[in-house]
MDTraj code that builds the backbone (N, CA, C; nanometers):
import mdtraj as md
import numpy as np

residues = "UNK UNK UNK UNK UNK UNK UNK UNK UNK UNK UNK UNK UNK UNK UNK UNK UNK UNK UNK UNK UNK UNK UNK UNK UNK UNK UNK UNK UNK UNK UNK UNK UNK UNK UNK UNK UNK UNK UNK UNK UNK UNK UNK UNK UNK UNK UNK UNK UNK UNK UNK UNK UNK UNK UNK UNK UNK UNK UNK UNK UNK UNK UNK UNK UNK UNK UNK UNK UNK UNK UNK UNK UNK UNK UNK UNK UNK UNK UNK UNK UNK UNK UNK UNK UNK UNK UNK UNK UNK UNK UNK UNK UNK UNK UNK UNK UNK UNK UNK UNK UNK UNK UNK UNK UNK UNK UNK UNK UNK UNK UNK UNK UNK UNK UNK UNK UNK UNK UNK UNK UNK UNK UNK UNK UNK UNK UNK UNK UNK UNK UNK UNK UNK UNK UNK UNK UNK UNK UNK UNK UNK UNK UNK UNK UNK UNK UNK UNK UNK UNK UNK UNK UNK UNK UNK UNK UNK UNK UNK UNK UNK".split()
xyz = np.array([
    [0.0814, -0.1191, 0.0000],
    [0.0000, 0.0000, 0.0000],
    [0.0863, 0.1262, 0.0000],
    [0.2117, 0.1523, 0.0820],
    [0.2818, 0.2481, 0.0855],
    [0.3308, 0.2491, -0.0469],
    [0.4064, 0.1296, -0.1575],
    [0.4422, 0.1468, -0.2619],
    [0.3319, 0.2677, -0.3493],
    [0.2709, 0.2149, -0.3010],
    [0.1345, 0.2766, -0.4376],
    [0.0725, 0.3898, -0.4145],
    [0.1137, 0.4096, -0.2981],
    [0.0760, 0.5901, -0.2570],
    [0.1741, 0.6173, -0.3050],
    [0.3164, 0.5938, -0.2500],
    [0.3998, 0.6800, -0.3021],
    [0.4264, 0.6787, -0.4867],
    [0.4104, 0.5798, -0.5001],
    [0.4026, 0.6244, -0.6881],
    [0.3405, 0.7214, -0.7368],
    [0.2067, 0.6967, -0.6895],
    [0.0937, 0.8340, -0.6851],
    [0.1650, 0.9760, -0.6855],
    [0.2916, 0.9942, -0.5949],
    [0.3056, 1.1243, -0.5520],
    [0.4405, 1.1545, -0.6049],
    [0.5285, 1.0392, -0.6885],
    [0.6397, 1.0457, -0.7119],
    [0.6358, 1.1332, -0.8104],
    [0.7696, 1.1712, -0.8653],
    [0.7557, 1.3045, -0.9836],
    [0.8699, 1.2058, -1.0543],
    [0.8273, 1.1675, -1.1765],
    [0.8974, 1.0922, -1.2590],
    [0.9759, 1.2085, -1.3343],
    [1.1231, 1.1589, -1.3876],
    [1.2173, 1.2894, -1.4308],
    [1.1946, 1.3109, -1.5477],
    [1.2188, 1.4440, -1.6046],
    [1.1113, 1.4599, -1.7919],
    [1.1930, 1.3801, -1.8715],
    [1.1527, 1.3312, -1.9521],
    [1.2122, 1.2401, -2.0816],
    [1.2428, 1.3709, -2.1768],
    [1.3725, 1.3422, -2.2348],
    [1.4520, 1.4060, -2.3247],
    [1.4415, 1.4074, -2.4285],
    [1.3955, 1.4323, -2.5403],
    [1.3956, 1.4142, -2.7229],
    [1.4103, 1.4920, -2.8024],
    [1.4730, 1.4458, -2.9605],
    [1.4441, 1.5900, -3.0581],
    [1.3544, 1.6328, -3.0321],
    [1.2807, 1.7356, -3.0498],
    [1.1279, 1.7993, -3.1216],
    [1.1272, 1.7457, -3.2854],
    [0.9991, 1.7928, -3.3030],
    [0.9462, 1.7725, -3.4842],
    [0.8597, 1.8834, -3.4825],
    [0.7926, 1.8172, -3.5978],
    [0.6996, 1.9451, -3.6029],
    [0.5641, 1.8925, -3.5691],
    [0.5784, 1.8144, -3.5021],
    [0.4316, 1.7550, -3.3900],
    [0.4466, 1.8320, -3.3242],
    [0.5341, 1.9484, -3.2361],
    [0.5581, 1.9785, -3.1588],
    [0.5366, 2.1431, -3.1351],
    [0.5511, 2.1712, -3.2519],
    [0.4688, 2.3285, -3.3055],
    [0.3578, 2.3860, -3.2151],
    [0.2652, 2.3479, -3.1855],
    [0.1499, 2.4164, -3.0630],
    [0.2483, 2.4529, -2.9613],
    [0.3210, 2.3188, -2.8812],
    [0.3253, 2.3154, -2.7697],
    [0.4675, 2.4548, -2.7230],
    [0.6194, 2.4215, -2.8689],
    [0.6361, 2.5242, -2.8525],
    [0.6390, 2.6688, -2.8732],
    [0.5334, 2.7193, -2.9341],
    [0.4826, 2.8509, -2.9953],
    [0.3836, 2.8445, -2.8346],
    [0.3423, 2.7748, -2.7735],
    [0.2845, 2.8120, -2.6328],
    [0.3769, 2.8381, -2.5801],
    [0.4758, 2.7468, -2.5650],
    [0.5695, 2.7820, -2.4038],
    [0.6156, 2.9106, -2.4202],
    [0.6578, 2.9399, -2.5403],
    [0.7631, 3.0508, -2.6009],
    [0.6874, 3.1636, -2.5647],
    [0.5270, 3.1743, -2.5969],
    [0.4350, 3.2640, -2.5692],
    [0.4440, 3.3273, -2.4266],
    [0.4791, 3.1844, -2.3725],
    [0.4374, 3.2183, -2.2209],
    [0.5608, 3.2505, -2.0942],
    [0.7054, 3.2375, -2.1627],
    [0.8120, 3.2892, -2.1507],
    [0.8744, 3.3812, -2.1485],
    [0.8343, 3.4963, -2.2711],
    [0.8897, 3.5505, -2.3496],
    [0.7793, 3.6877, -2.3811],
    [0.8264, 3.8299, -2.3585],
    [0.7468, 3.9165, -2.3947],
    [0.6752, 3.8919, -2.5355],
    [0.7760, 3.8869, -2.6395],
    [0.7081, 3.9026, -2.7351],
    [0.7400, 3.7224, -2.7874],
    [0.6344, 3.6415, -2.7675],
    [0.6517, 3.4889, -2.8410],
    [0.6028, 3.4659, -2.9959],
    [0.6756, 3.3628, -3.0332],
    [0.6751, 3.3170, -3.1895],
    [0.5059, 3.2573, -3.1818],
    [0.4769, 3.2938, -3.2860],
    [0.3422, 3.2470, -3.3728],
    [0.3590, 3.1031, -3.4207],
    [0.2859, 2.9709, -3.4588],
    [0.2763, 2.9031, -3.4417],
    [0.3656, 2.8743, -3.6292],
    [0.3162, 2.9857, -3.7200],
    [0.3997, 2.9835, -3.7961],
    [0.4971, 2.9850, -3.7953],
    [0.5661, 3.0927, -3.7241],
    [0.7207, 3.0760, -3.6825],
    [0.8140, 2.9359, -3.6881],
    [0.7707, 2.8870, -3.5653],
    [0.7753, 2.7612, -3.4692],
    [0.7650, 2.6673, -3.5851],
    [0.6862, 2.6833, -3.6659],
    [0.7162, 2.5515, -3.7683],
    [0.7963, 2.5443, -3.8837],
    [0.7799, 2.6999, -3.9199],
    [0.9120, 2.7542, -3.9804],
    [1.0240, 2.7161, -3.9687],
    [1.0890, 2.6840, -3.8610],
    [1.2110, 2.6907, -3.7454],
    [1.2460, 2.5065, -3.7178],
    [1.1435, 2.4585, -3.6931],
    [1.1273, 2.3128, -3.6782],
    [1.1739, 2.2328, -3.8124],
    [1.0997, 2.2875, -3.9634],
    [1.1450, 2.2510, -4.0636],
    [1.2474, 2.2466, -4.1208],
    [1.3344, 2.3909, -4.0865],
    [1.4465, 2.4054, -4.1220],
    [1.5883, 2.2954, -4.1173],
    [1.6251, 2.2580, -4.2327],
    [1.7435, 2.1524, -4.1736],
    [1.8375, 2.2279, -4.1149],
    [1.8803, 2.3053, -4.0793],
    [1.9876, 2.4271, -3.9833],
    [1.9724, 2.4126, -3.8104],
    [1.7861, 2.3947, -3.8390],
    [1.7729, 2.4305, -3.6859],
    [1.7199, 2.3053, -3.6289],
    [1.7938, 2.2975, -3.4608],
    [1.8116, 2.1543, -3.4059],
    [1.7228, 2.1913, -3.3211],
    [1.6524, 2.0994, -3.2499],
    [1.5466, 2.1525, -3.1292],
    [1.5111, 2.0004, -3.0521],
    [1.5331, 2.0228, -2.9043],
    [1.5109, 1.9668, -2.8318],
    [1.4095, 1.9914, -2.7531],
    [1.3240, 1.9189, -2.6867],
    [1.1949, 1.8932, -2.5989],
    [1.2372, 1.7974, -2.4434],
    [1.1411, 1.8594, -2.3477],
    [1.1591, 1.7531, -2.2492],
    [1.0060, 1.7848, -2.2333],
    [0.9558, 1.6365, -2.2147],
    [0.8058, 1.6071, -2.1867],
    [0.8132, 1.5236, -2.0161],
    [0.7581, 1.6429, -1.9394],
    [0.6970, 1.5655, -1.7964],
    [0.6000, 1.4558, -1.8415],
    [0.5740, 1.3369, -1.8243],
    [0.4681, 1.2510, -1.8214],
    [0.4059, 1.3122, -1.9867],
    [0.3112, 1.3502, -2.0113],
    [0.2271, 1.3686, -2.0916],
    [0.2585, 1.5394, -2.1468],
    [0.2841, 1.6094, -2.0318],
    [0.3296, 1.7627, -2.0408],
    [0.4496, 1.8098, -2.0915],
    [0.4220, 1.9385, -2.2314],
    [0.4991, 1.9576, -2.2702],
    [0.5774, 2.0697, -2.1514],
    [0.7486, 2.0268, -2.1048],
    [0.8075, 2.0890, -2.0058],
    [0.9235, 2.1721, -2.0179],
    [0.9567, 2.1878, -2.1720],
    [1.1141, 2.2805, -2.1624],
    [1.1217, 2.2310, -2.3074],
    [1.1909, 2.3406, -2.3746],
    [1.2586, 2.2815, -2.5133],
    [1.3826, 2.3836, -2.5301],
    [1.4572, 2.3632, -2.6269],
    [1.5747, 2.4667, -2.6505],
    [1.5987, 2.4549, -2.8507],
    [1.5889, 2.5520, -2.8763],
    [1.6227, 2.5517, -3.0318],
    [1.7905, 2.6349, -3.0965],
    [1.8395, 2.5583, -3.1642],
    [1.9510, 2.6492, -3.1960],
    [1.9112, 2.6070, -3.3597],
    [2.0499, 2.7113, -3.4435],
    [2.0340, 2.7023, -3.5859],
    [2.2312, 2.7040, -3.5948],
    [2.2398, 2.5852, -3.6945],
    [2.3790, 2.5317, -3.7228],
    [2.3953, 2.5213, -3.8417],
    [2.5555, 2.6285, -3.8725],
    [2.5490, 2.6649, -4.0186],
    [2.7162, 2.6769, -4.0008],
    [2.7406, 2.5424, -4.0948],
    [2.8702, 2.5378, -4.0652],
    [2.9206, 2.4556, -3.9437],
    [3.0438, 2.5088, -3.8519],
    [3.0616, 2.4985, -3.7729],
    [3.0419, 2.6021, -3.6654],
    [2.9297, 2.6828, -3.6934],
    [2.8946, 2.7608, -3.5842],
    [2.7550, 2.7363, -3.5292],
    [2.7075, 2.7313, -3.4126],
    [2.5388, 2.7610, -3.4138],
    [2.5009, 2.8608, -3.2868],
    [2.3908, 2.8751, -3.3057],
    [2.3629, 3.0118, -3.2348],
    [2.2382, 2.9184, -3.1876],
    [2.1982, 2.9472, -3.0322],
    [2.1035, 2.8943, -2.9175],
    [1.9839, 3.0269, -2.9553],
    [1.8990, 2.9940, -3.0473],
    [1.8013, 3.0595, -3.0463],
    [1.6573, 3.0741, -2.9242],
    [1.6779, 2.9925, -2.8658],
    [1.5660, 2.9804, -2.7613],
    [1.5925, 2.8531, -2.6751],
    [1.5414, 2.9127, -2.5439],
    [1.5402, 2.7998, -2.4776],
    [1.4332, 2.8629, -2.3648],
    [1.3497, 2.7614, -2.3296],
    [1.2333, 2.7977, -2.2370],
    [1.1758, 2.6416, -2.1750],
    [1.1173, 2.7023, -2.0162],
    [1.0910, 2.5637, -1.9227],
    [0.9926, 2.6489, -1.8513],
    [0.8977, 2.5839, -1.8554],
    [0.7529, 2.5521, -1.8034],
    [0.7384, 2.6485, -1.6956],
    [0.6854, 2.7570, -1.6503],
    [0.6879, 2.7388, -1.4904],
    [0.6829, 2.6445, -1.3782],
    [0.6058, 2.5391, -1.3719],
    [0.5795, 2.4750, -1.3238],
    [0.7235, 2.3684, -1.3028],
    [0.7932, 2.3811, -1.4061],
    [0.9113, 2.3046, -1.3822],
    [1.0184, 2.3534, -1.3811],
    [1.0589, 2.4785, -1.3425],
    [1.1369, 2.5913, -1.3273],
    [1.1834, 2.5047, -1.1667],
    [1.3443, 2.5604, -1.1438],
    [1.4421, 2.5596, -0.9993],
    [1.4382, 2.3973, -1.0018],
    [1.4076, 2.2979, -1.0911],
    [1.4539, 2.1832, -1.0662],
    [1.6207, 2.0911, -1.1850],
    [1.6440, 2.1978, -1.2196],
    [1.7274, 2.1765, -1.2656],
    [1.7601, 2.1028, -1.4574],
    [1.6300, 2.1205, -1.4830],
    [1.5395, 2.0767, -1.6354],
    [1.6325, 2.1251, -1.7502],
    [1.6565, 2.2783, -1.6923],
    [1.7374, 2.3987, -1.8413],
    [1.8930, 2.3419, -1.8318],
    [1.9335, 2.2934, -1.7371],
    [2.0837, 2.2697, -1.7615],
    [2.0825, 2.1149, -1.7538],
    [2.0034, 2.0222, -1.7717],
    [2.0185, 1.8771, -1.8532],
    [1.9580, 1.9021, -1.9710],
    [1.8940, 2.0076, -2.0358],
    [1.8614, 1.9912, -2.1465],
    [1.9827, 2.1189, -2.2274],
    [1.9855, 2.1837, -2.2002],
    [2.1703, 2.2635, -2.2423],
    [2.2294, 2.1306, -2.2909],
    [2.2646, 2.0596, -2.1405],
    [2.3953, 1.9569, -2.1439],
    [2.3694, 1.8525, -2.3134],
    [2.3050, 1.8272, -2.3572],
    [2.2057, 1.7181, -2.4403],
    [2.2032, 1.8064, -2.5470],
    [2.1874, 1.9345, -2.5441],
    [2.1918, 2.0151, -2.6994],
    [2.3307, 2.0303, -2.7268],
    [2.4267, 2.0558, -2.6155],
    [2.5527, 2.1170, -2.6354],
    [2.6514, 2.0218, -2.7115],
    [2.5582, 1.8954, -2.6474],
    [2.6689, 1.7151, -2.6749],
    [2.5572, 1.7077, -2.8031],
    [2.4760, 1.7669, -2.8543],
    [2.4551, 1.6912, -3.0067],
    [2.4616, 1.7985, -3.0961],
    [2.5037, 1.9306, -3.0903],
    [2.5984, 2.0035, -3.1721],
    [2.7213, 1.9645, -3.1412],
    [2.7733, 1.9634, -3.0657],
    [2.9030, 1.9092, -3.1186],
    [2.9392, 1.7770, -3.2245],
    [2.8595, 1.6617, -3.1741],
    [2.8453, 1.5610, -3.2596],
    [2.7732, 1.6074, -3.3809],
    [2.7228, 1.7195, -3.4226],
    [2.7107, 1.7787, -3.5407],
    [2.8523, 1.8269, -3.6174],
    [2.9233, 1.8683, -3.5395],
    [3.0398, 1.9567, -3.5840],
    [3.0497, 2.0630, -3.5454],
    [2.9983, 2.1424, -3.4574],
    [2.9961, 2.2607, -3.3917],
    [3.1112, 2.2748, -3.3150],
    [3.2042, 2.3953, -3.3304],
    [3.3210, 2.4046, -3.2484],
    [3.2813, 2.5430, -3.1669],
    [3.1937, 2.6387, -3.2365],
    [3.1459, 2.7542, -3.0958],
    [2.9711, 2.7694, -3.1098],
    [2.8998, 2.7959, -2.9943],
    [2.8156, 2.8225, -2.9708],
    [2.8100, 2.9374, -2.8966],
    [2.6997, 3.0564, -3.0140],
    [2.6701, 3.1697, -2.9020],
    [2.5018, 3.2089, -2.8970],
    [2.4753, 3.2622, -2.8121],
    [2.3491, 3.3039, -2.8042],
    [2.3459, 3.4475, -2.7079],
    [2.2344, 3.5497, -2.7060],
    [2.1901, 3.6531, -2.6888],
    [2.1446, 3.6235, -2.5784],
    [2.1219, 3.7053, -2.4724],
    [2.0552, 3.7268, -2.3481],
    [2.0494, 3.8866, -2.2936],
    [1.9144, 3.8568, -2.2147],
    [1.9221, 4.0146, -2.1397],
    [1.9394, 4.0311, -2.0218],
    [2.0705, 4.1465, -2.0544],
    [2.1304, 4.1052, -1.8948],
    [2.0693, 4.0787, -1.7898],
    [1.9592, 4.0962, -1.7136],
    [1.8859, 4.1440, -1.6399],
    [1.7980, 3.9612, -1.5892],
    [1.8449, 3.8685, -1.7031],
    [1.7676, 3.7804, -1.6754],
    [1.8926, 3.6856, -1.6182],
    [1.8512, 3.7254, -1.4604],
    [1.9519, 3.5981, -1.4173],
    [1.9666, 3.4641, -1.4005],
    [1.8457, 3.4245, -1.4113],
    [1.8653, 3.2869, -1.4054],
    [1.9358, 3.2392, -1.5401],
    [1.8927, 3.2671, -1.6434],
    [1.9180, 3.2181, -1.7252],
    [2.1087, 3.2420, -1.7528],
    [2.1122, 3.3466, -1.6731],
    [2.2948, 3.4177, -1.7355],
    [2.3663, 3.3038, -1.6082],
    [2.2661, 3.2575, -1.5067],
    [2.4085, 3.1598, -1.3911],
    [2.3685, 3.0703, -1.4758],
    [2.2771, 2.9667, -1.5804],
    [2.2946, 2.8954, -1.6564],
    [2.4396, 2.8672, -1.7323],
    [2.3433, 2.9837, -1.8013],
    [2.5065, 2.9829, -1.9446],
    [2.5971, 2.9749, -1.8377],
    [2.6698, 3.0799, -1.7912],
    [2.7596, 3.0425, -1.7062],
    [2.8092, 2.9657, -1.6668],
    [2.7302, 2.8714, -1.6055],
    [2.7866, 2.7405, -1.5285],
    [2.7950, 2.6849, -1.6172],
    [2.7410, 2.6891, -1.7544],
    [2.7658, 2.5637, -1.8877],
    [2.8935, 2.6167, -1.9412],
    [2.9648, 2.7475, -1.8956],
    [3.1009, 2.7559, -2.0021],
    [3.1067, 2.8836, -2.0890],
    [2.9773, 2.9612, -2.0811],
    [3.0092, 3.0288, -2.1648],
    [3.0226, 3.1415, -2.1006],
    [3.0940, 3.2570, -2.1674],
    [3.1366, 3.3947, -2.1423],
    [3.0905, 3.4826, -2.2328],
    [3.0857, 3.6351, -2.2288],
    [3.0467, 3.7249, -2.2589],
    [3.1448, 3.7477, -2.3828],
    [3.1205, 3.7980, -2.5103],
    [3.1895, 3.8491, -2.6175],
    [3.1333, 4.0028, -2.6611],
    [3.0453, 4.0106, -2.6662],
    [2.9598, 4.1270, -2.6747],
    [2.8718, 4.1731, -2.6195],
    [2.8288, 4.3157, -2.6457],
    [2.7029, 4.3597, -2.5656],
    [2.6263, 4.4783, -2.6664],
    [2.4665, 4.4373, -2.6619],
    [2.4175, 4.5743, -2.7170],
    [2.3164, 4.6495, -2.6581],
    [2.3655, 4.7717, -2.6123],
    [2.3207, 4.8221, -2.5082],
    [2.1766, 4.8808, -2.5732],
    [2.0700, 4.8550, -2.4517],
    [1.9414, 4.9313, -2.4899],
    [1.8918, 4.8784, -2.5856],
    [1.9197, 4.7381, -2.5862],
    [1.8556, 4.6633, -2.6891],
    [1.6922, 4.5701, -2.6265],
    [1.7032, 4.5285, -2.5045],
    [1.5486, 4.5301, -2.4535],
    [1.4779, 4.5955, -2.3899],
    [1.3581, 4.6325, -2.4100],
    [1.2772, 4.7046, -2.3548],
    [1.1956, 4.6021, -2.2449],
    [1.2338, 4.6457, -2.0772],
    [1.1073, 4.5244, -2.0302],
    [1.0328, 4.6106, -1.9894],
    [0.9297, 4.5158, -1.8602],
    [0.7957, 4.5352, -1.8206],
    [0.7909, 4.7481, -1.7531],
    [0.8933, 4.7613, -1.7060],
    [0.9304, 4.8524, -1.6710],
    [0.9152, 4.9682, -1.7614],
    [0.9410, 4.9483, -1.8674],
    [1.0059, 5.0522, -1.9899],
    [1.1615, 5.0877, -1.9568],
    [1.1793, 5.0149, -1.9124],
    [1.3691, 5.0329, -1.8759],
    [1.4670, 4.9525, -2.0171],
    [1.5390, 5.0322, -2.0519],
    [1.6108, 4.9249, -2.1523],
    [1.7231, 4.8437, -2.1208],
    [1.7817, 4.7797, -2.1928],
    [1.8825, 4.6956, -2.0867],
    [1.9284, 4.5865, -2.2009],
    [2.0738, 4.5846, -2.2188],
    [2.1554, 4.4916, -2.3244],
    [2.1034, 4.3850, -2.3234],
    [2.1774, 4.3417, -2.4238],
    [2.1595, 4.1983, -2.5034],
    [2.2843, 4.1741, -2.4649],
    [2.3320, 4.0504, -2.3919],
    [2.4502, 4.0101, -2.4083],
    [2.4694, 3.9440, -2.4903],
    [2.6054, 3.9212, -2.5742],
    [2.6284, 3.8033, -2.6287],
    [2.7130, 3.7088, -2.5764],
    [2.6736, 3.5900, -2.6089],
    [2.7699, 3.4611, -2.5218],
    [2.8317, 3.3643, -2.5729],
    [2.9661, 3.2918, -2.5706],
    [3.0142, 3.2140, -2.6537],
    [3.0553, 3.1036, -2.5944],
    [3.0394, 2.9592, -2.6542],
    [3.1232, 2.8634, -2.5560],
    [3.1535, 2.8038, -2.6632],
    [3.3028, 2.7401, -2.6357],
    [3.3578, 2.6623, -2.7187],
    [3.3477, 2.5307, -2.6935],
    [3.3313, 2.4378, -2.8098],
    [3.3148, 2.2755, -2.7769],
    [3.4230, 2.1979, -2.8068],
    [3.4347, 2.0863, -2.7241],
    [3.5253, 2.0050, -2.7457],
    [3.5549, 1.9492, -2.9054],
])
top = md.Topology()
chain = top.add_chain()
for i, resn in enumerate(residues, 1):
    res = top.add_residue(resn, chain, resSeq=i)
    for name in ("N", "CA", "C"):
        top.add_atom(name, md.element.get_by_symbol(name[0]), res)
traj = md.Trajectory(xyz[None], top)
């Protein structure tokens, strides 16, 4: 009996996968719901189709819970998005799914990865961070948030094995 309560209450860990373009609703929602201004569902499938752009998903149980998209051209790619659920936010979701994009661009051929951020968003900057990457650029007064305050874009680079 204790087994079977506690299954009931256990939190099984999200399963990891490419995305496709089955996957189009779920991330043109999350992105929506992340992100001041989110991609349209056109976008999102736009982006999915593309042979350039790689995109990963993590599904809680049945729930769509985090995905990350980059675009790889050459040996460079750029981390176009990455977004996780509220609901599954502070458990540690965005940096096993980093770790899993970072190890299948490289096994693409990717020797640097950079992506954009605003300064201001910290969680996401002790991410990158702790994954390796550093600051190369900055463009100042490039987001506008909730505030009307503007505030850079960083740029970020990590090199792969």
């Amino acid at each position: 009996m204790i087994a079977f309560m506690s299954s009931l209450f256990a939190r099984s860990e999200p399963v990891m996968s490419e995305a496709s373009a089955r996957d189009t609703s779920a991330i043109a929602a999350l992105h929506g719901a992340s992100f001041q201004r989110g991609w349209s569902e056109q976008e999102v499938e736009g982006l999915l189709l593309d042979r350039h752009v790689i995109t990963h998903r993590a599904l809680a149980g049945t729930k769509f819970a985090a995905f990350i998209m980059s675009r790889l051209v050459e040996d460079e790619a750029e981390i176009l998005s990455v977004a996780v659920a509220r609901r599954q936010r502070g458990r540690g979701l965005a940096r096993r799914l980093l770790n899993l994009h970072l190890r299948r661009l490289a096994g693409l051929g990717a020797c640097a990865v950079f992506l954009e951020v605003d300064e201001r968003n910290d969680p996401a900057l002790r991410l990158y961070r702790r994954a390796g990457f550093y600051e190369v650029s900055r463009r100042p007064n490039y987001y506008t948030g909730h505030d009307s305050k503007a505030a850079a874009a960083l740029i970020l680079r990590r090199d792969l094995p």
